[in-house]
N, C-alpha and C positions, 0 to 999 in steps of 0.2 A: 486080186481084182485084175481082171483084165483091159485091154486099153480103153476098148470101147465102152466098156460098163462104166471106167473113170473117167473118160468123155462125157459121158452122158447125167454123168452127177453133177461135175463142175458144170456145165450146161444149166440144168436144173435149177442148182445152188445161184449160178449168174443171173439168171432169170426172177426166182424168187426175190433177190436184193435189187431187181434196176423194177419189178414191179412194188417192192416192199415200201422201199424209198422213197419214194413222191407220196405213198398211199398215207404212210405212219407221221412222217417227219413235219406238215406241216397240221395235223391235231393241235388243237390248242391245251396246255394244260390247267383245264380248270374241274371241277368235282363233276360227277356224275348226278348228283343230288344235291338244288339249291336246299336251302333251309325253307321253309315252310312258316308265309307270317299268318298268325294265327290271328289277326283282322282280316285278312285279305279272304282266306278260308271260311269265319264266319258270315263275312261278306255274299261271297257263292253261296252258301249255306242257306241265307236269307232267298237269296233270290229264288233260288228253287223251292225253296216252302213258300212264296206269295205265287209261284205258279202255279203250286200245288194248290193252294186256299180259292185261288181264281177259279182253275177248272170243278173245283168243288162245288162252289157258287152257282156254275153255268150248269153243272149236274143235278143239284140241287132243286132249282129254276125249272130244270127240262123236267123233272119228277114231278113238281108241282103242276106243272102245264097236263101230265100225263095221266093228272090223278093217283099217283101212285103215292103220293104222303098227304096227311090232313093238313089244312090253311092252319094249325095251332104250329103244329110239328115244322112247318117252313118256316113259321115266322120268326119262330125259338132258335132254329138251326141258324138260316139267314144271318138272322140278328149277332150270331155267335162269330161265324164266319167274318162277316164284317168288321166286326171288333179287331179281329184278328189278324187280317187283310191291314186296318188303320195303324195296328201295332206293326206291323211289319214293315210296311211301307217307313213308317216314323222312322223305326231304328234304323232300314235300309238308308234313309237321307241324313241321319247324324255321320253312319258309316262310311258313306260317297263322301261326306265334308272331311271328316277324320284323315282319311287316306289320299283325297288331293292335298291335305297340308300337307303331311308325311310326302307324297310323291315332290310337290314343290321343295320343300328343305331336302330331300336326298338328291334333288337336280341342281341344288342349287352349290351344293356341297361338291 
């Protein structure tokens, strides 16, 4: 190597470690991947199926408006929906009480 090609490494190399250093060194070390509570999960889970059952509902409704389904077929569907809607909702509020205890005693811990 010549002088200036090994100037221009150490150069390089000093550069690399006085940007490395500040960048790496204050990372905290903790996992990439928390674990996954599997209440919290069913949780979401509900909630996007009663948005799902909702817009059903309002779809269902606009068909009925539109005449595109008979008054038997709404009322069967409806009634189905709803049901469904009340079950959800149900579990969704045992779930929200579940996981404020759980949040309470792990804050309190």
């Amino acid at each position: 190597m010549t002088g200036p090609n090994f100037l221009e490494l150490i150069l390089v190399i000093a550069i690399l470690v006085a940007v490395g250093i500040p960048l790496f060194s204050k990372l905290p070390p903790k996992r990439l991947f928390a674990p996954l509570d599997p209440a919290e999960e069913e949780y979401k889970h509900l909630l996007v199926r009663k948005e799902e059952v909702l817009l059903a509902i309002k779809e269902l409704e606009l068909d009925f408006k539109t005449d595109k389904i008979s008054k038997p077929d709404f009322e069967s569907l409806h009634r189905k929906l709803e049901e469904e809607a009340v079950s959800l909702l149900e579990t969704i509020d045992e779930l929200e009480k579940k996981l404020k205890k759980k949040k309470k005693t792990a804050g309190a811990a």
